[in-house]
VEXDREN-130579 format. One record per residue: residue number from 0; residue in three letters; chain; x, y, z of N, C-alpha, C, O, CB in turn. Coordinates in steps of 0.02 Angstrom, whole numbers. Glycine has a CB too. Layout:
BEGIN
   num   residuo   cadena      n.x      n.y      n.z     ca.x     ca.y     ca.z      c.x      c.y      c.z      o.x      o.y      o.z     cb.x     cb.y     cb.z
   NUM       Ala        A        X        Y        Z        X        Y        Z        X        Y        Z        X        Y        Z        X        Y        Z
...
! end
This chain:
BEGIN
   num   residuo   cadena      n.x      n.y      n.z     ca.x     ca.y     ca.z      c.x      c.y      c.z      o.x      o.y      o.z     cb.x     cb.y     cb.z
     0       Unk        A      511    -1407     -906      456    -1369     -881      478    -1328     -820      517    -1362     -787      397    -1415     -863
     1       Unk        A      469    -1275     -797      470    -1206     -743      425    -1211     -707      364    -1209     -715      463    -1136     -767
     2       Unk        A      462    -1217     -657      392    -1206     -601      377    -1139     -576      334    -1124     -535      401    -1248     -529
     3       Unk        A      438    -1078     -623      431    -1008     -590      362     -979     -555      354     -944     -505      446     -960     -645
     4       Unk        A      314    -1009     -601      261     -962     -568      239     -971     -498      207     -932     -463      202     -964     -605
     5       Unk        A      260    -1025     -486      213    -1076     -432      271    -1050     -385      256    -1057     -325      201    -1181     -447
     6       Unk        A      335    -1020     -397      356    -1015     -346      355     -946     -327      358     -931     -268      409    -1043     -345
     7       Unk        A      351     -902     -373      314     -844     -367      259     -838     -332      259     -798     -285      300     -825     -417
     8       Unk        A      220     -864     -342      160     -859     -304      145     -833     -221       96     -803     -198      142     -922     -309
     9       Unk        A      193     -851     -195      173     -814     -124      199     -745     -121      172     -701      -88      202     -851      -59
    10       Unk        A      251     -737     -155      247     -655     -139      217     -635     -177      220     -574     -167      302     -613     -137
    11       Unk        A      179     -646     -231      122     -630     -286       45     -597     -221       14     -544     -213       98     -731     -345
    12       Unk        A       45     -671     -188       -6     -664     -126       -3     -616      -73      -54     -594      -47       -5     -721      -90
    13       Unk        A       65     -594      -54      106     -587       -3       84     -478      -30       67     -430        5      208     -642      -12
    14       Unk        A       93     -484      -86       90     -416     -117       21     -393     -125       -1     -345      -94      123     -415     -184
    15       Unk        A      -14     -428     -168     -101     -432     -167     -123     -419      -96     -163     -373      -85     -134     -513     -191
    16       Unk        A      -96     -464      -38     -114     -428       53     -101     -388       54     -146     -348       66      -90     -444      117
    17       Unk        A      -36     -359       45      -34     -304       68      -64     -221       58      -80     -177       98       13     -309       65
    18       Unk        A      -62     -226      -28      -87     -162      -50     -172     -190      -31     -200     -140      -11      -64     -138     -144
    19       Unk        A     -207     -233      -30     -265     -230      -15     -285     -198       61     -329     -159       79     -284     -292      -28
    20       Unk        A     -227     -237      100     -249     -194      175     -218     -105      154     -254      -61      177     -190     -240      269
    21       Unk        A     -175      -88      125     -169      -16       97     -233        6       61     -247       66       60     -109      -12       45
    22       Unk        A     -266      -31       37     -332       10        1     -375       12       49     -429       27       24     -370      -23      -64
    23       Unk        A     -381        2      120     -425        0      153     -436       70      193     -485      105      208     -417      -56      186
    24       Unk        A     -355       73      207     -344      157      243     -286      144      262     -275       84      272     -394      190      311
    25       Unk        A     -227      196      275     -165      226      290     -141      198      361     -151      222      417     -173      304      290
    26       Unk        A     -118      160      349      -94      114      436      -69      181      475      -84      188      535       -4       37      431
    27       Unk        A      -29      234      441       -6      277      494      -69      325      531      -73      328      592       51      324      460
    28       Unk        A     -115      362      486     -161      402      499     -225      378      501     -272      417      498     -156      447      463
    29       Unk        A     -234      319      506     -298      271      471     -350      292      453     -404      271      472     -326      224      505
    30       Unk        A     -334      364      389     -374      378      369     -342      361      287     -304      319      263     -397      440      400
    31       Unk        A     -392      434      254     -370      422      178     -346      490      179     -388      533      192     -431      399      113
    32       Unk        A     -296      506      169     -253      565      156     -246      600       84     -208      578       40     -187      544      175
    33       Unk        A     -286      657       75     -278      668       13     -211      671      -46     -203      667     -107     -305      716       19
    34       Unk        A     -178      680        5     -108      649      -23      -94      602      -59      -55      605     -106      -72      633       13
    35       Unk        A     -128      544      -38     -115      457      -32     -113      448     -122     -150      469     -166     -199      399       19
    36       Unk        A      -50      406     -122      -52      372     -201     -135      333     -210     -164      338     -264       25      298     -210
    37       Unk        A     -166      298     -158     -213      263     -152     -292      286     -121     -336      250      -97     -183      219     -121
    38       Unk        A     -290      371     -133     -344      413     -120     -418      380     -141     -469      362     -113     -329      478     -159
    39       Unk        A     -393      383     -203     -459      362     -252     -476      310     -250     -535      293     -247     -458      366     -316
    40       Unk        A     -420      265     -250     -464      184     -225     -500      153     -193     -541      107     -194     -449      148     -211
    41       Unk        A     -456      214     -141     -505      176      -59     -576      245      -88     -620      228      -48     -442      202       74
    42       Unk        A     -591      274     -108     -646      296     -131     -716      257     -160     -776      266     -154     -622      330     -171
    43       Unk        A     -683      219     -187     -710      137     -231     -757      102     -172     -737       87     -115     -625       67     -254
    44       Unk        A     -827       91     -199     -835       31     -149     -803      -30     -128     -820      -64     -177     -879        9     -160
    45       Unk        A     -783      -53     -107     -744     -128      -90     -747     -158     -137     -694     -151     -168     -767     -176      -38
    46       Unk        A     -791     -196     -170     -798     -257     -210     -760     -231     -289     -731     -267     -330     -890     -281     -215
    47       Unk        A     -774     -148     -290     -735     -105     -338     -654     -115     -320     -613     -145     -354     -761      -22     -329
    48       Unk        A     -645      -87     -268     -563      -73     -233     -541     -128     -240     -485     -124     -266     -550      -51     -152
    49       Unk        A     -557     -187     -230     -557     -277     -222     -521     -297     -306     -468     -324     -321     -668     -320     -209
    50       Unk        A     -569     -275     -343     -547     -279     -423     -510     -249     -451     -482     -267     -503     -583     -271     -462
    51       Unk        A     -500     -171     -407     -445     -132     -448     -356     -141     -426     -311     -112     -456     -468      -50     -437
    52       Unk        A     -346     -186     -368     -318     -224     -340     -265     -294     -356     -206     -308     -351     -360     -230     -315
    53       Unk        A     -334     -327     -380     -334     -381     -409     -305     -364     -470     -261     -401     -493     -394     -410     -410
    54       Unk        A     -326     -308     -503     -315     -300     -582     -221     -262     -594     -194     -267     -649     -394     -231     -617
    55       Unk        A     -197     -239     -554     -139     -222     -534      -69     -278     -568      -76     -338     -556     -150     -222     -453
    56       Unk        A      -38     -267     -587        7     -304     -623       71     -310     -562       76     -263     -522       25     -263     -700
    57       Unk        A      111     -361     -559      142     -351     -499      193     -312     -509      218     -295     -455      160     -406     -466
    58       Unk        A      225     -287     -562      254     -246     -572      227     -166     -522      267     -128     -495      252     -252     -646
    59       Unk        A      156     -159     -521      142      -98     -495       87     -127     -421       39      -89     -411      103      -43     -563
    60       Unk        A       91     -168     -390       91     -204     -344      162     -171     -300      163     -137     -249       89     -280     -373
    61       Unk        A      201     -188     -328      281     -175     -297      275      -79     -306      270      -32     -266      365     -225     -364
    62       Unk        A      277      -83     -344      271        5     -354      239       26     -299      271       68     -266      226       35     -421
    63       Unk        A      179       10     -277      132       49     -224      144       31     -152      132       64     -102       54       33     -237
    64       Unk        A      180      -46     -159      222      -71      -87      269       10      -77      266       56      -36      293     -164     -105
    65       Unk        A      304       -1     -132      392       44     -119      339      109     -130      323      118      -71      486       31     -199
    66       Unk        A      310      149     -161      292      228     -122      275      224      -61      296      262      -18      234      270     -151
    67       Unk        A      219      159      -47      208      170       18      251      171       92      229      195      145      169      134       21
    68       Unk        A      312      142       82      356      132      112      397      186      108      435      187      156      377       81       99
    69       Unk        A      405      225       76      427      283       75      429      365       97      471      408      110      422      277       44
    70       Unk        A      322      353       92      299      398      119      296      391      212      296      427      262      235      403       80
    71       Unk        A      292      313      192      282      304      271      362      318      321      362      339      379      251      212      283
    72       Unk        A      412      303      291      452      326      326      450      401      333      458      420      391      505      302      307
    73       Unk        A      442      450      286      416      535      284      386      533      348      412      561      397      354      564      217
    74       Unk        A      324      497      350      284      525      390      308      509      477      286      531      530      214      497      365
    75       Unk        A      354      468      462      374      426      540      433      478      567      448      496      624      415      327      527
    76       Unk        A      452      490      523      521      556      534      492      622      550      509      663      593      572      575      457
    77       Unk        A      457      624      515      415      701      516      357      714      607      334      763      636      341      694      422
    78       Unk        A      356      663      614      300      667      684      381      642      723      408      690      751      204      591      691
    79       Unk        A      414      585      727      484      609      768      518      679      779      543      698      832      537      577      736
    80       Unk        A      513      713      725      544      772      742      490      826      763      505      884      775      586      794      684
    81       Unk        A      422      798      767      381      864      764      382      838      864      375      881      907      282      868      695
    82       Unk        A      387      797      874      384      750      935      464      795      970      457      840     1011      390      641      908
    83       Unk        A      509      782      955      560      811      990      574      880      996      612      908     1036      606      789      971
    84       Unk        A      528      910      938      520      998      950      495     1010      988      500     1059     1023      493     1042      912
    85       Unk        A      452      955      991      381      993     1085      415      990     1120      421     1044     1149      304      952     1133
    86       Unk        A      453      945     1142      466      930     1200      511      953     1249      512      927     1304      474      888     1195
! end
C-alpha cells in the first residue's frame, strides 16, 4: 500500500493557499489587473472563486503558482528600473 497521497497532501494544501490568496487580488498592485491570468476569478463572488479554486487540478494549481511568479518578477524589475530612471 502507498501512502503517496497523504504525503502529497501538504503541498496539495500549501498550493490550494496560495492561488486562493491569488484569487483574492495581486499581492504586488492589490488590485485586479486586467492583465492578470486570474482577472475573471477574482470577478466571481467568493464562495464562486472558492470552488473554482478548489476545482483546479494540481497540475494547473502549479501552472498559476509558476505564471504568477513570473509575472511577478516582470513587475518587480519593471518598477526597479522605472525607480532608478527617476532618480
Amino acid at each position: 500500500m502507498s501512502s503517496e497521497p497523504e504525503e502529497r497532501a501538504p503541498d496539495h494544501q500549501r498550493l490550494l493557499s496560495r492561488v486562493m490568496g491569488l484569487a483574492v487580488a495581486c499581492p504586488f498592485s492589490q488590485d485586479n489587473p486586467d492583465r492578470c491570468q486570474l482577472c475573471a476569478a477574482r470577478a466571481l463572488p467568493m464562495v464562486e472563486r472558492i470552488e473554482w479554486v478548489h476545482g483546479l487540478s494540481p497540475g494547473e494549481l502549479t501552472l498559476v503558482v509558476c505564471r504568477h511568479e513570473t509575472c511577478l518578477h516582470a513587475l518587480e524589475r519593471l518598477a526597479k528600473d522605472e525607480e532608478a530612471g527617476g532618480a
